[in-house]
C-alpha positions as CSV (number, residue, x, y, z in Angstrom):
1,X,24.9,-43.8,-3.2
2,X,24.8,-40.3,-4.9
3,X,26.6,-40.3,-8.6
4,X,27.8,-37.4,-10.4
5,X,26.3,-37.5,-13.9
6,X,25.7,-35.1,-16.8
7,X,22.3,-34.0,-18.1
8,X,23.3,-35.8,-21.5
9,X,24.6,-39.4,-19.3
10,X,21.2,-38.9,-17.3
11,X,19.4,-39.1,-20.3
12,X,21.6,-41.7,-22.0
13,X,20.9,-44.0,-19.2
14,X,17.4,-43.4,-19.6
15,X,17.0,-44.1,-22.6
16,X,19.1,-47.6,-22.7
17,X,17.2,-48.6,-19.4
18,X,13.7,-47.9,-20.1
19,X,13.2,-48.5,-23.9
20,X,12.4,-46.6,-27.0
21,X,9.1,-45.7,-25.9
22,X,8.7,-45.2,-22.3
23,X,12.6,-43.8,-22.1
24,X,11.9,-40.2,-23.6
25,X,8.8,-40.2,-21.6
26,X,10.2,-41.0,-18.5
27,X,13.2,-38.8,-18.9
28,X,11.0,-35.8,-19.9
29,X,8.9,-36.5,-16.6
30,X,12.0,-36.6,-14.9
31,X,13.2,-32.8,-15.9
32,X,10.3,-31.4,-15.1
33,X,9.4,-33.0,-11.5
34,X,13.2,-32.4,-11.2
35,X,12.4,-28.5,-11.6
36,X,9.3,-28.4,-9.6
37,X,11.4,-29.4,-6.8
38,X,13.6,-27.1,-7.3
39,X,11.6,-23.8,-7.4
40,X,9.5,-25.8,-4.3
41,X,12.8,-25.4,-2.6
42,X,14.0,-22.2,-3.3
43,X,9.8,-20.8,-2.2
44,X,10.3,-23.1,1.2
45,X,14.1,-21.6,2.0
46,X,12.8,-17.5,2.0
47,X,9.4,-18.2,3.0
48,X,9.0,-21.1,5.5
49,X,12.4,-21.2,7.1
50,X,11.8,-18.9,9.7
51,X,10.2,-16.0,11.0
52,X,13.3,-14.1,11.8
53,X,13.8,-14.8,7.7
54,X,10.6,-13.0,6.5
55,X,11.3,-10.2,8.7
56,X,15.1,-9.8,6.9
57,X,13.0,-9.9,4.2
58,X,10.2,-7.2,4.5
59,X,13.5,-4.8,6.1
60,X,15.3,-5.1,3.1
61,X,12.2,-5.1,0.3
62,X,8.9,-6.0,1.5
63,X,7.0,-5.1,-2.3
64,X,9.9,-6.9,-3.8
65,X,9.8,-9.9,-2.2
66,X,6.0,-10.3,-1.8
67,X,5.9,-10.0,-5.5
68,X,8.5,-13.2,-5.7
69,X,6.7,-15.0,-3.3
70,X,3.2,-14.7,-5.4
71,X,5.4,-15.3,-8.5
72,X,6.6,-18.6,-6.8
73,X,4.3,-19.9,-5.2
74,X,1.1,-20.0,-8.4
75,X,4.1,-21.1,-10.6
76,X,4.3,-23.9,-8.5
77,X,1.1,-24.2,-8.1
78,X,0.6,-24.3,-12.4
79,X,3.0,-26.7,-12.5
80,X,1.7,-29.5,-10.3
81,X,-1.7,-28.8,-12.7
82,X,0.3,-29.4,-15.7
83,X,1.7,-32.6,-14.8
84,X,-1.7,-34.0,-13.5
85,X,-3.5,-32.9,-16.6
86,X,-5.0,-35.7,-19.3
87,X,-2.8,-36.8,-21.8
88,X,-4.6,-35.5,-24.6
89,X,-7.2,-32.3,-25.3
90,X,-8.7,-31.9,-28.4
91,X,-6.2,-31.9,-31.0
92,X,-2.9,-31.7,-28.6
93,X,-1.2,-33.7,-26.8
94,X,0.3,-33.4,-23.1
95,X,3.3,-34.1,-21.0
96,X,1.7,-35.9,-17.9
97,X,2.4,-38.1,-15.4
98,X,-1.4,-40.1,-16.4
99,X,0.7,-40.9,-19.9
100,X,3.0,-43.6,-17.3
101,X,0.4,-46.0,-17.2
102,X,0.0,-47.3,-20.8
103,X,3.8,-46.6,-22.1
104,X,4.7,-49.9,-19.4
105,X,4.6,-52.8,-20.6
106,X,4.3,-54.7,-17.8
107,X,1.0,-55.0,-17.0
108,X,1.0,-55.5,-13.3
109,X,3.6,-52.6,-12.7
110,X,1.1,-50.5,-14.8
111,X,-1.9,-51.1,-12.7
112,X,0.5,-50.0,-9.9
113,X,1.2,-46.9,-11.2
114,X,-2.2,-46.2,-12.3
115,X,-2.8,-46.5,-8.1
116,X,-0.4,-44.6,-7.8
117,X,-1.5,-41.6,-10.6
118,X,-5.3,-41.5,-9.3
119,X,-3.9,-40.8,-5.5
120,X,-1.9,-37.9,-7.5
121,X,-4.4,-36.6,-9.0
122,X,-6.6,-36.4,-5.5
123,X,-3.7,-34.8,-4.2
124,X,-3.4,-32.3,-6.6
125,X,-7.0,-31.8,-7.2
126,X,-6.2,-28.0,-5.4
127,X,-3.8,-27.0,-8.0
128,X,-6.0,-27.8,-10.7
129,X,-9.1,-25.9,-9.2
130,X,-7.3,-23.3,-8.7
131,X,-5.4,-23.2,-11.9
132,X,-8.8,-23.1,-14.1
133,X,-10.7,-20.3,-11.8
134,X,-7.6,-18.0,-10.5
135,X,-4.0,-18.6,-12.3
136,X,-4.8,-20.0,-16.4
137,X,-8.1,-18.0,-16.1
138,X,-10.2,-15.8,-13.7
139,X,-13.5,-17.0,-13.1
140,X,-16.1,-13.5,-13.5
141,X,-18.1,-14.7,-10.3
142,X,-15.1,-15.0,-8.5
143,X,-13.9,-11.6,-9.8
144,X,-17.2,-9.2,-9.7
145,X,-19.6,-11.1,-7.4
146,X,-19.2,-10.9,-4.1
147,X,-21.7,-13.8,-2.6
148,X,-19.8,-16.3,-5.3
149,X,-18.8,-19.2,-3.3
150,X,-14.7,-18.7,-2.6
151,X,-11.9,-20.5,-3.5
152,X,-10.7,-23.1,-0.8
153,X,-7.3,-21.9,0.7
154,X,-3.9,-23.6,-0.3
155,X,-1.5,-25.2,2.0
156,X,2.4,-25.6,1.8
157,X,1.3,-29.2,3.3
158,X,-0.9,-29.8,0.5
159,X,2.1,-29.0,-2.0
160,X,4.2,-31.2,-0.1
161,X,1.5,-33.9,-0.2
162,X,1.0,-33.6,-4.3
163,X,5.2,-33.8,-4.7
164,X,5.2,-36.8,-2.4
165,X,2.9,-38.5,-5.1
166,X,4.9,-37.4,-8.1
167,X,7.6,-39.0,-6.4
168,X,6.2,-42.3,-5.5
169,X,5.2,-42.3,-9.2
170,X,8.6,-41.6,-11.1
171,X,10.6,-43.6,-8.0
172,X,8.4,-46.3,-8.4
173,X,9.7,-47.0,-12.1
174,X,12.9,-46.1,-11.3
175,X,13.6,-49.0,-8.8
176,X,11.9,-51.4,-11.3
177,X,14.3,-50.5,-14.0
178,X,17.2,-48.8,-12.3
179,X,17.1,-50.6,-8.9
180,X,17.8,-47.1,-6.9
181,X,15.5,-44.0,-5.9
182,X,16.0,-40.3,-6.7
183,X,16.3,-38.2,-4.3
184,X,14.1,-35.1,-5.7
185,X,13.6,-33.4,-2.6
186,X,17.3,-32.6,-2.3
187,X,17.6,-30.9,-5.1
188,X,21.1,-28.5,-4.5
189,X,22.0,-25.9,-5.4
190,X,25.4,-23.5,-5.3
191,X,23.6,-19.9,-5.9
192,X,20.4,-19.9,-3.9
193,X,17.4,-18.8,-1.9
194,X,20.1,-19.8,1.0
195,X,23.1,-17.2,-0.1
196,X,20.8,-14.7,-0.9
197,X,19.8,-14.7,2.8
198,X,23.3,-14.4,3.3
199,X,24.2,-11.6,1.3
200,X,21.0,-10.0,2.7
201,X,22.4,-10.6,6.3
202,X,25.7,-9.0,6.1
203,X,24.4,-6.0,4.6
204,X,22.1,-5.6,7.1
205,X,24.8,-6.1,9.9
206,X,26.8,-3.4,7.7
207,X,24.2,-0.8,7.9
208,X,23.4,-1.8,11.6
209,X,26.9,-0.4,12.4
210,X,27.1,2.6,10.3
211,X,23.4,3.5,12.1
212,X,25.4,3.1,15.7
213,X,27.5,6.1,14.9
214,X,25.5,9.3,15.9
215,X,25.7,11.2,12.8
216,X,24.3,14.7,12.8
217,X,23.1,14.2,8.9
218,X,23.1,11.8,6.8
219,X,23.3,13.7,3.7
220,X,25.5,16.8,3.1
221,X,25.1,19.2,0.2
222,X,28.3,20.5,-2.4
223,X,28.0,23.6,-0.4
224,X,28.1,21.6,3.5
225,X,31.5,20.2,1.8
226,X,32.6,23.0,0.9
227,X,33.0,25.9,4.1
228,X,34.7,26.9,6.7
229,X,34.5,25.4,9.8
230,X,36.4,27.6,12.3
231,X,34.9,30.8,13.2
232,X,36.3,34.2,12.0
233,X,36.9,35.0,15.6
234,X,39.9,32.4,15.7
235,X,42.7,35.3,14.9
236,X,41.6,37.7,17.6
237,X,41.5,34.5,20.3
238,X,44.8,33.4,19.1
239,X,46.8,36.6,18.4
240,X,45.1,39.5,21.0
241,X,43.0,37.3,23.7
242,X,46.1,34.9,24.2
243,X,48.9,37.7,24.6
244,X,46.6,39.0,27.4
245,X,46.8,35.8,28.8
246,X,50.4,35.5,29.0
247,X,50.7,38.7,30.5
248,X,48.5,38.2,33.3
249,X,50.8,34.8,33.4
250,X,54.1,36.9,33.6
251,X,52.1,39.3,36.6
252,X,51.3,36.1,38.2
253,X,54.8,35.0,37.7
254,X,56.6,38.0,38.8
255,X,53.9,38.7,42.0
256,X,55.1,34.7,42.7
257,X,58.8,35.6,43.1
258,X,57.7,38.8,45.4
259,X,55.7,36.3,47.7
260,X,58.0,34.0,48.3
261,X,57.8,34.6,51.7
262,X,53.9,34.6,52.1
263,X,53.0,30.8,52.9
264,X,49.3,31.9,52.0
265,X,49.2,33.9,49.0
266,X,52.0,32.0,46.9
267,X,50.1,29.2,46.0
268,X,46.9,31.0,44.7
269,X,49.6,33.3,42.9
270,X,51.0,29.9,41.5
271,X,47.2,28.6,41.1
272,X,46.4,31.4,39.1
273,X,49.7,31.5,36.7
274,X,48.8,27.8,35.6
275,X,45.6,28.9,34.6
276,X,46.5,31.8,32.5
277,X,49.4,29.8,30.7
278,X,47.0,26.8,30.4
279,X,44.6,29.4,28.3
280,X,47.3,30.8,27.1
281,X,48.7,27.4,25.0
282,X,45.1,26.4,24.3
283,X,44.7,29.6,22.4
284,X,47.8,30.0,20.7
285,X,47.0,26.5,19.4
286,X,43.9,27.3,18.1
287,X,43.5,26.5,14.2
288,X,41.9,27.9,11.5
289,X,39.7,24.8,9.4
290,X,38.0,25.1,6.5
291,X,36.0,22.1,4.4
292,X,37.3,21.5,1.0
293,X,35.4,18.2,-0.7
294,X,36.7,15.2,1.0
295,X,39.3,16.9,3.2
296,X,40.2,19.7,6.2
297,X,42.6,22.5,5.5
298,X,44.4,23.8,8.6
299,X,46.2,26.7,8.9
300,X,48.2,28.6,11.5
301,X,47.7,31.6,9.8
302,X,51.4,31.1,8.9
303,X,51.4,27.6,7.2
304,X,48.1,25.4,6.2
305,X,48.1,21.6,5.6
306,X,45.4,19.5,4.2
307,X,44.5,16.3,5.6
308,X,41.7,13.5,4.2
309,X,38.6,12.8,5.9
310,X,39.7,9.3,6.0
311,X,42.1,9.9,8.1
312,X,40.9,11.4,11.4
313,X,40.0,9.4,13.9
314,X,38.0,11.2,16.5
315,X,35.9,14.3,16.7
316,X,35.7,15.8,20.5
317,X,33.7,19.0,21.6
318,X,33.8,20.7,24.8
319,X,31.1,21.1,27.1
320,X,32.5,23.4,29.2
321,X,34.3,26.4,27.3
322,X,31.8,29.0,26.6
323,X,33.9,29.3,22.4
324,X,33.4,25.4,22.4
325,X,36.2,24.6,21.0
326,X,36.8,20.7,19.0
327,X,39.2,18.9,19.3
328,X,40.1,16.5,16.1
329,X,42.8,13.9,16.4
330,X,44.5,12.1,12.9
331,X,46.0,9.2,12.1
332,X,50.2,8.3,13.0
333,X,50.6,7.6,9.9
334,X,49.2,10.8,8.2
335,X,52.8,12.6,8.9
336,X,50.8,15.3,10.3
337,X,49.9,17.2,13.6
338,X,48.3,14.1,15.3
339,X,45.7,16.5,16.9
340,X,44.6,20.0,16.8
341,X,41.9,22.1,18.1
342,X,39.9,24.8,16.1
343,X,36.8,27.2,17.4
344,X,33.9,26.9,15.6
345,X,31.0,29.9,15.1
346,X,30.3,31.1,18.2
347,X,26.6,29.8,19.5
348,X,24.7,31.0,22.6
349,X,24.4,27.0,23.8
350,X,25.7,25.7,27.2
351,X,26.6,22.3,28.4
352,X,26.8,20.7,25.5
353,X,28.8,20.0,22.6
354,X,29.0,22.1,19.6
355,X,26.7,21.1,16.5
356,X,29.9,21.2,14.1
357,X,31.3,18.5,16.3
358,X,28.1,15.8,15.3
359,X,28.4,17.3,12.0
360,X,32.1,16.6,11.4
361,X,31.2,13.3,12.4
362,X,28.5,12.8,9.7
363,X,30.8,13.9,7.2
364,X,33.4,11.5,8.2
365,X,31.3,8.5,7.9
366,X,29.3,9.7,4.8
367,X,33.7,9.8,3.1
368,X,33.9,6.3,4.5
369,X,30.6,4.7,2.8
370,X,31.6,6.9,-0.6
371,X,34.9,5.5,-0.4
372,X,33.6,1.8,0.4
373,X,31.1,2.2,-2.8
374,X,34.4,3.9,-5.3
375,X,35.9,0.7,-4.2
376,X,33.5,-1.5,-5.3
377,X,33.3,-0.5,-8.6
């Protein structure tokens, strides 16, 4: 069973179960086969969880994350060397698992570790290689000469293989002294490989929605956020073109009344009057809009009112009306008009909605992402 202790009770116990001399060495081996495990983990949760988890990856920072993964993987790879290297060179002395064998005192559990130590250090023979030609020091022939004899490739299996040893070693005392394994290859951890995927994930859910919305551009200038929208026909449409329509509306009216009695020229009379008043309140409605930062200024031409991006909810152009007009509808809770409709520049396009439509669109969203990032800070 699994026991919550402190690095200082860790190496208390240690130290009271293993004796004066072979307790500092054992708990030092422990911290640092501890560790290797954990970076071991942390390589094996970004890189050799899943495919779908390298691609996240690469789309969110390929150079980034290659360069982690190289860091990683020979830091692993430098530690296994330094815990299979001999105990002494030269004048210094070294932390290594070969050390085990001669602080026991029990002679038989000794020769069972020193089993144990040579099948590590076959195991690990890679790391070493590869630690005195390419990672500690870069072999010239390797470097320069191109019929020099490569370095044999590394596995994740081999790594997995060499930590196996170390903890066959370690566990092995640990049972004779502490009658219980370790568990190095569950090393947990709160902040890890594993979150980071996470975070990684809902941001790129985030930015998957933001790229459904069909923004005209991304990226609007101080002086795109700063115009009029409406074009500078939107007086003579409202004021002159719409009284003409309401009097061809009265004619149609009045001819209405005088055909009364004609069961086949009243209705297009009545047809026709519907029309003209129809244009007649769509003109009269019309708006004049102008950009101002992160807002829309309407006016009537008698009264203006200014109203947040944030809060309009829909952007609609026609396809049909040859002044396109847009139709832009607000929140219920903006205490405004919940909808008007403005006439942008008059274009020579047909059957399709008007490019300040999109635009207005792009705007809106790029307020909402500003907005989300003021928030944040």
């Amino acid at each position: 069973m699994g026991r919550n202790q402190s690095e200082e009770e860790v190496e208390q116990e240690h130290l009271q179960a293993f004796g004066p001399k072979l307790g500092p060495l054992y708990h030092a081996l422990h911290n640092e086969v501890t560790w290797l495990h954990a970076k071991w983990l942390e390589y094996r949760k970004l890189y050799a969880h899943s495919q779908e988890r390298i691609d996240l990856l690469n789309g969110t920072a390929a150079f980034f994350f290659r360069v982690v993964q190289d860091v990683l993987w020979e830091d692993v790879l430098l530690h296994i060397a330094r815990l299979t290297d001999p105990p002494k060179q030269g004048q210094f002395e070294n932390l290594t698992l070969r050390r085990l064998p001669e602080a026991v005192p029990d002679q038989c559990l000794a020769d069972e570790l020193r089993n144990l130590v040579d099948d590590a250090l076959d195991r690990s023979q890679f790391a070493r290689q590869r630690r005195n030609k390419h990672l500690a020091h870069r072999d010239l022939s390797l470097a320069i000469d191109g019929k020099a004899t490569p370095l044999p490739g590394v596995s994740r299996q081999q790594v997995e293989e060499a930590l196996s040893c170390f903890r066959s070693i370690l566990n092995r005392l640990h049972v004779s002294y502490l009658d219980e394994e370790v568990a190095y290859e569950y090393f947990l951890a709160n902040e890890d490989g594993n979150a980071l995927v996470h975070h990684l994930e809902v941001g790129r859910k985030g930015s998957e929605t933001v790229l459904e919305i069909n923004c005209y551009d991304p990226v609007f200038t101080e002086e795109q956020m700063n115009r009029t929208l409406s074009s500078p026909l939107t007086f003579l449409y409202k004021s002159v073109f719409s009284l003409l329509f309401a009097a061809v509306f009265l004619c149609c009216a009045f001819t209405s009344v005088k055909l009364m009695g004609d069961p086949m020229a009243l209705p297009a009379a009545l047809l026709g009057g519907a029309l003209f008043l129809g244009m007649f309140i769509h003109l009269a409605s019309l708006k004049k809009v102008a950009l101002r930062d992160r807002s829309l200024v309407v006016s009537g031409f008698m009264r203006s009112q200014t109203v947040p991006l944030s809060a309009i909810t829909s952007v609609r152009g026609s396809t049909l009306f040859s002044h396109h007009p847009i139709w832009v509808r607000f929140r219920s809770d903006t205490g405004k008009e919940k909808r008007i409709v403005f006439m942008p520049h008059m274009l020579f396009i047909f059957f399709r909605e008007h490019p300040v439509a999109e635009e207005l669109r792009g705007l809106i969203e790029q307020n909402c992402q500003q907005e989300g990032r003021d928030q944040m800070r």
